[in-house]
N, C-alpha and C positions, 0 to 999 in steps of 0.2 A: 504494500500500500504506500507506496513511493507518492503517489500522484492523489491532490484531493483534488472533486469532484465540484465544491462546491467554491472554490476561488478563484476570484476574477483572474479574468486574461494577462497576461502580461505586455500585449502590445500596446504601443507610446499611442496614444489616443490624442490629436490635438485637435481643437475648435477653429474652425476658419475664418481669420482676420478680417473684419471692416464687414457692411452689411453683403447678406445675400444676393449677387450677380443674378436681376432678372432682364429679360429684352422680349422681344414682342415674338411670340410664338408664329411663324409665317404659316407653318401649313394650319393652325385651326384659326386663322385669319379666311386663308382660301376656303377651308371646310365650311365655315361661319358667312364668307359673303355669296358661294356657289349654293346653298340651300338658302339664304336669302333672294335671290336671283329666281332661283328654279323653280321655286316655292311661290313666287309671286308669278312666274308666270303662269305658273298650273292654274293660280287661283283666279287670275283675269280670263286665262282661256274658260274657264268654268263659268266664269261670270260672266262672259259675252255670251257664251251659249246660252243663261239661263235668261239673258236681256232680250233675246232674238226668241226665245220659245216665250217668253211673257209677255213681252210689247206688240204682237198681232200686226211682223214686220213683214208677211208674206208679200210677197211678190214684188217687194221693196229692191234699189238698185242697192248697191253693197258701200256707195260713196253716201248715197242718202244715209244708208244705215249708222253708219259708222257718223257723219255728221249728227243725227239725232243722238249717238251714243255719248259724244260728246260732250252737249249743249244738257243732256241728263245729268242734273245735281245730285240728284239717288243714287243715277251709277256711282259717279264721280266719287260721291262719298263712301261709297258701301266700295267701293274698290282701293281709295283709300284705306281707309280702316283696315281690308282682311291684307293689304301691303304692312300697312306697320306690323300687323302680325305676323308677319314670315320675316319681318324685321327681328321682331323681340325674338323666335324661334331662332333666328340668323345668331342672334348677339348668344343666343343659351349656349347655343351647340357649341359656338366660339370658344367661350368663358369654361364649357364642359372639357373641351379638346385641351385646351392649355396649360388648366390647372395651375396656372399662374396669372400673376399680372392679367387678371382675367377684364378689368375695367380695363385698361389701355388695346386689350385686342379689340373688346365688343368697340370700342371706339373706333377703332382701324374700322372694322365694319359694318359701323354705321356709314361712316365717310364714303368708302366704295360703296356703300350702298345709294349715296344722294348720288355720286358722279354717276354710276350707273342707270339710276331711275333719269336724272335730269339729260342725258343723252338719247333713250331713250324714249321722253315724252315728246310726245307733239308739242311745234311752237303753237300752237294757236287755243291751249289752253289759258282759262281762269288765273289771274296773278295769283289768287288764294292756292290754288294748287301745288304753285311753285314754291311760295311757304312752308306748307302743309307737308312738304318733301324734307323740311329741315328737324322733322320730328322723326324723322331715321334716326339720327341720332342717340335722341333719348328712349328710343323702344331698342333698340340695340345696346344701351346700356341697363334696359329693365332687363331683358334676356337676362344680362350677366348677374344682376342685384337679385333675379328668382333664384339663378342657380348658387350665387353667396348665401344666401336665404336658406337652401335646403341642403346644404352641407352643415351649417351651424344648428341647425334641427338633429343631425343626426347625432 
């Protein structure tokens, strides 16, 4: 019985100088603004379909349509709205993948998310619209502040 069982290790164990080295995680940035992106478009394609089977647009030309789709404040809003959701979704995923510095990524993500929406959008929308786009931002950082949220729960 040379050897006990229950005494610590002998290896030199030291603590690492000055704070914790974080930087912005790239791929759950990409992971965080590509379901952002694809998540909003699923959800428009969905919603134009569901525009066209409930506005009684038969036999309508496709440039008329699309102008009437426009000038619709209900679309307009209700396609908003389910975009910042795939925003806030965009910023979780982000914030989940990183597991660090989870605010500064969902940030990153917001961001490409206005440059993408605002690329994107037709000019001949509503100024409010264009706005309305700068709440990417902060649904992209509620993503992250759900998922801070449900780690300190557990």
């Amino acid at each position: 019985m040379a050897e006990d069982n229950f005494e610590p290790p002998r290896a030199p164990l030291k603590d690492p100088k000055g704070p914790r080295k974080t930087r912005p995680n790239l791929l759950a940035i990409v992971i965080g603004a590509l379901v952002d992106f694809v998540s909003t478009m699923i959800a428009s394609v969905l919603l134009g379909i569901g525009y066209v089977l409930t506005a009684g647009t038969e036999g309508m030309r496709m440039e008329d349509l699309q102008a009437q789709m426009v000038a619709s404040d209900t679309y307009l809003a209700l396609g908003s709205t389910v975009g910042l959701g795939c925003s806030v979704l965009g910023g979780y995923l982000c914030a989940r993948f990183a597991n660090q510095n989870e605010y500064a990524n969902a940030l990153a993500v917001g961001i490409i998310g206005i440059i993408t929406g605002e690329l994107m959008v037709s000019s001949n929308v509503d100024m409010w619209t264009h706005l309305l786009s700068l709440a990417t931002v902060p649904a992209a950082l509620l993503g992250a502040h759900l998922k801070m949220r449900g780690d300190k729960a557990e």
